[in-house]
C-alpha positions as CSV (number, residue, x, y, z in Angstrom):
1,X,0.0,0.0,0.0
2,X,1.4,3.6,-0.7
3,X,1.1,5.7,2.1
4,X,2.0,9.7,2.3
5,X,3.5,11.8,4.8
6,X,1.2,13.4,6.7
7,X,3.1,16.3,7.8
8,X,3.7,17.6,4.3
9,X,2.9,21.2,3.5
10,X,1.4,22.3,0.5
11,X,2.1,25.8,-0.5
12,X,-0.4,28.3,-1.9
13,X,0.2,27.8,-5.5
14,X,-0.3,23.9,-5.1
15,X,2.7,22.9,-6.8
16,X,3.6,19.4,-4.3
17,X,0.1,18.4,-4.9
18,X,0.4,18.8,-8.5
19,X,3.7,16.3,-8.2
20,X,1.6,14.0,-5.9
21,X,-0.9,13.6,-8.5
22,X,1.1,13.2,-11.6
23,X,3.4,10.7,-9.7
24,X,0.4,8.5,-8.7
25,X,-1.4,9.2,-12.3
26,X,2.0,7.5,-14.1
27,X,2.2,4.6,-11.4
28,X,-1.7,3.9,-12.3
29,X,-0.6,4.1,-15.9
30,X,2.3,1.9,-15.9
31,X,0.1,-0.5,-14.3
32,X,-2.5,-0.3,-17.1
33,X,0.1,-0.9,-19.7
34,X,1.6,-3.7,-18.2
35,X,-1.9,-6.0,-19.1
36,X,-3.4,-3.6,-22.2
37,X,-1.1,-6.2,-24.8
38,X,-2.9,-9.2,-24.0
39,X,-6.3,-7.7,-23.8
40,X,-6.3,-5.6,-27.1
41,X,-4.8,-8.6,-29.2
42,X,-7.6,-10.9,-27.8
43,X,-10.2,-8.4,-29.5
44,X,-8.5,-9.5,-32.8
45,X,-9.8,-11.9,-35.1
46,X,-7.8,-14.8,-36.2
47,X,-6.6,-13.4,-39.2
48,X,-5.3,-10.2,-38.4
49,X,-3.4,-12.3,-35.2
50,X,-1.6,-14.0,-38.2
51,X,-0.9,-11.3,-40.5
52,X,0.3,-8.9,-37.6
53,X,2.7,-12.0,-36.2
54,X,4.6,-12.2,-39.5
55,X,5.1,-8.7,-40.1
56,X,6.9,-8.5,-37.0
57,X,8.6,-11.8,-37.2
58,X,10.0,-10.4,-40.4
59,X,10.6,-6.9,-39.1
60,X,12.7,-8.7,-36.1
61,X,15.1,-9.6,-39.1
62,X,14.7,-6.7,-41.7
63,X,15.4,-3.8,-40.7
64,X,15.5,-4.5,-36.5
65,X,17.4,-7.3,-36.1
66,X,20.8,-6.0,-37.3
67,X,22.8,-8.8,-35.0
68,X,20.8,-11.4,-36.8
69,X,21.4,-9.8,-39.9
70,X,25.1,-10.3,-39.8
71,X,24.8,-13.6,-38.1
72,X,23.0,-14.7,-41.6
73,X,25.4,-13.1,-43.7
74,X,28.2,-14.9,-42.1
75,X,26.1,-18.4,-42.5
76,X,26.1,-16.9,-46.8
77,X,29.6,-16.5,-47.3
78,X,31.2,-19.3,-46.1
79,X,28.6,-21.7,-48.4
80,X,30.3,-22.1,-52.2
81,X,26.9,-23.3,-53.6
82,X,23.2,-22.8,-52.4
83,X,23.1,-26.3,-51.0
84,X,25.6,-25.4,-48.5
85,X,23.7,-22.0,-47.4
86,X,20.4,-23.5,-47.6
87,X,21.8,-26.3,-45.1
88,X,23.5,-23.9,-42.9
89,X,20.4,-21.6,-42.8
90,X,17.8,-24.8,-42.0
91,X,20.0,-25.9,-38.9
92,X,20.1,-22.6,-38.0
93,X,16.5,-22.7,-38.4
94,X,15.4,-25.9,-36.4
95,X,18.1,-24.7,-33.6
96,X,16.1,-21.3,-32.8
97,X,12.4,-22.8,-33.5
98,X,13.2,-25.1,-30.6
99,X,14.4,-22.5,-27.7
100,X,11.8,-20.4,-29.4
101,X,9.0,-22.5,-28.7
102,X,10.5,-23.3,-25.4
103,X,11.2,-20.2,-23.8
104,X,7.9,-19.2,-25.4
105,X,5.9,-21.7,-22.7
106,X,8.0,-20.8,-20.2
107,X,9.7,-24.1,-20.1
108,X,13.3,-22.5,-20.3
109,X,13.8,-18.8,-19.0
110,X,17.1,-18.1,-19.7
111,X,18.5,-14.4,-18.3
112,X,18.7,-12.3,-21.1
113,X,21.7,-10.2,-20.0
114,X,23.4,-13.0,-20.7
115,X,21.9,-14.0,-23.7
116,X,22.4,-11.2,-25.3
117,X,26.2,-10.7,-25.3
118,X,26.3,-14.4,-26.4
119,X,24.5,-13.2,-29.2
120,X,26.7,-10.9,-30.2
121,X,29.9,-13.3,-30.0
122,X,28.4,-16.2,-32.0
123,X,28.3,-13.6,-34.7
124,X,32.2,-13.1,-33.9
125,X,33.3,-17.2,-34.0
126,X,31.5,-17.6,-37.3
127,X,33.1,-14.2,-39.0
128,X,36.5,-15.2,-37.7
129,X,36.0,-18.6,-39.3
130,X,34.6,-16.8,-42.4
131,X,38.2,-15.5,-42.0
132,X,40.1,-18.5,-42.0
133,X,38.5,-21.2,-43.5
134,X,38.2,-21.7,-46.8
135,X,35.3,-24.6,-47.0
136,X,32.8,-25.2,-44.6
137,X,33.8,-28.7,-41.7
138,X,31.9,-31.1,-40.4
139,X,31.5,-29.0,-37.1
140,X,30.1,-26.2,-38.5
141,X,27.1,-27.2,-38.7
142,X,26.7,-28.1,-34.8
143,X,28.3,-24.2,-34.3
144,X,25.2,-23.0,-36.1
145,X,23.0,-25.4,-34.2
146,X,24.1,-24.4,-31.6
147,X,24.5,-20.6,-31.5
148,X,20.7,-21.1,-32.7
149,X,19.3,-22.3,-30.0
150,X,20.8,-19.1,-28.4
151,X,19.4,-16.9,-31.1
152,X,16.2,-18.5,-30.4
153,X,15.9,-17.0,-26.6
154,X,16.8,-13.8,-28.2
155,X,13.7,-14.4,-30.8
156,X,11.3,-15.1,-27.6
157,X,12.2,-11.9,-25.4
158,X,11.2,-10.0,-28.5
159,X,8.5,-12.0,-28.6
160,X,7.6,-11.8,-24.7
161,X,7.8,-8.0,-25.0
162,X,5.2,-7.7,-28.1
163,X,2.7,-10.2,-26.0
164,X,0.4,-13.3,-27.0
165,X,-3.0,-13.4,-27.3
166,X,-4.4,-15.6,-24.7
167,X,-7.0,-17.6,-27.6
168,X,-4.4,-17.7,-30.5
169,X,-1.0,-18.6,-28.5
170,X,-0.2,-20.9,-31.0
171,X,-0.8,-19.2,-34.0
172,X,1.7,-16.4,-32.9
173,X,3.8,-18.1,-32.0
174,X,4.1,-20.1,-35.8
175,X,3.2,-16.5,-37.5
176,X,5.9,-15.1,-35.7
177,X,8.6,-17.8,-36.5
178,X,7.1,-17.6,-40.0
179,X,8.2,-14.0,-40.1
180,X,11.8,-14.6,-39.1
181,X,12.1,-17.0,-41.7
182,X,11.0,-15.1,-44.4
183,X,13.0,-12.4,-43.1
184,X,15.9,-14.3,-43.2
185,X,15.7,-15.8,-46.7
186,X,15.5,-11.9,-47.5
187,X,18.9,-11.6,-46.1
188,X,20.2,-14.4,-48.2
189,X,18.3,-13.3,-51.5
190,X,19.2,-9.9,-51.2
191,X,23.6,-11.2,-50.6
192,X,23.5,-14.0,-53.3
193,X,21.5,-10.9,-55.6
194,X,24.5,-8.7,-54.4
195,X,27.5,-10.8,-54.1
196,X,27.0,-14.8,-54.9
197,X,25.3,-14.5,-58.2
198,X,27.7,-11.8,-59.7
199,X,31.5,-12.8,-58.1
200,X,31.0,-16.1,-56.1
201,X,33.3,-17.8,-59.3
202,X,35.8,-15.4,-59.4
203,X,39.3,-16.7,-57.9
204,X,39.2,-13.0,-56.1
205,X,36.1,-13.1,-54.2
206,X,37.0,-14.8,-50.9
207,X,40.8,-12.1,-50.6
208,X,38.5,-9.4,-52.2
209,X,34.7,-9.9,-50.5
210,X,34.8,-12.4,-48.0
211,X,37.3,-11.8,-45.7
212,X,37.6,-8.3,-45.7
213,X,33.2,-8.0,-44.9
214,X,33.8,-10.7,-42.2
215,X,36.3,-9.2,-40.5
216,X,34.4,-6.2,-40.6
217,X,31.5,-8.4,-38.5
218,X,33.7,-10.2,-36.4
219,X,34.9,-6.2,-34.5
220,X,31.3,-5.0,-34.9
221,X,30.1,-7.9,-33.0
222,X,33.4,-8.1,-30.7
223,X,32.0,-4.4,-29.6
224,X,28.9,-5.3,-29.0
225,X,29.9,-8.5,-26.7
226,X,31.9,-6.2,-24.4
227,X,29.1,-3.2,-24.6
228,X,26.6,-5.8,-23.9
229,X,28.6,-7.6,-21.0
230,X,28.9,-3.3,-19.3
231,X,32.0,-3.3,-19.9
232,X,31.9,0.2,-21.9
């Protein structure tokens, strides 16, 4: 219960009384806000649940999701054919549908000041192999699966903050991941568009494109690991 000082004075021109109010007005608010997701989405039909899930699974990618972005584009350059990205991309995929789902019913709740800056240095291991290997190994692919399932936590706090609808759970939850993936095969259009289709053959393109753009991720990410660990 909030109680107030009964000895306080207010002057003539009602100035403390006018901070009482507002102060009590925004804690009534914040309070309101806090519940108003869930009840305005459960007015919704069906269909607009649906549509409004996808748009912002995709705008989570494209343009929001700028670490996810780059975590993508690092899964694009190291794959010499669109078999190898397409495989990359569906582990990646399955990985962050699982911890999605998971975190999503509250099965796993995992702190997202930590998940962040984990984030951020996946997207530094995978430039920095970029970097120095040529073809994709064998263990790649568990990397990917696994810095997905951590990408997938980062996909549910975005998702816990927009709110589910109490009747359509589900179907936000598969709109939503329905979004990201569109959103990511966006990313890999738009590089194979820019880059794969046009210079992928040349003998210059890894010196030239490659490496130079993934070492360009692997600092932007390193700076965001210690930024996101409060370390600057």
């Amino acid at each position: 219960m909030l109680t107030l000082p009964t000895n306080l004075k207010i002057d003539s021109s009602g100035k403390k009384k006018h901070f009482i109010l507002m102060g009590l007005s925004a804690l009534s608010c914040n309070e309101i806000f806090a519940h108003s997701i869930n009840y305005v989405l459960d007015k919704k039909p069906s269909g607009s649940i649906t549509y409004e899930y996808i748009v912002e699974g995709f705008k989570h990618i494209l343009p929001l999701g700028l670490d996810h972005i780059l975590f993508v584009t690092c899964v694009f350059f190291l794959g010499k054919n669109i078999r190898e990205i397409i495989l990359q991309a569906s582990m990646f995929t399955i990985a962050h549908t699982i911890t999605l789902g998971l975190a999503t019913y509250g099965i796993i709740n995992p702190p997202i000041e930590w998940i962040e800056p984990i984030i951020a240095l996946s997207i530094v291991f995978l430039a920095l192999e970029n970097f120095m290997s040529e073809k994709i190994q064998k263990w790649r692919f568990i990397m990917i699966f696994s810095f997905g399932l951590v990408h997938g936590m980062g996909f549910a706090s975005a998702l816990d903050q927009l709110g589910m609808p109490r009747y359509a759970f589900m179907n936000a939850l598969i709109s939503f991941n329905i979004g990201v993936e569109l959103g990511q095969i966006a990313v890999i259009t738009a590089l194979y568009l820019i880059f794969g289709h046009w210079f992928s053959a040349q003998p210059w393109y890894r010196k030239r494109i490659v490496q130079p753009i993934s070492l360009c991720i692997a600092m932007v990410a390193f700076y965001w690991t210690i930024q996101r660990i409060g370390w600057i």
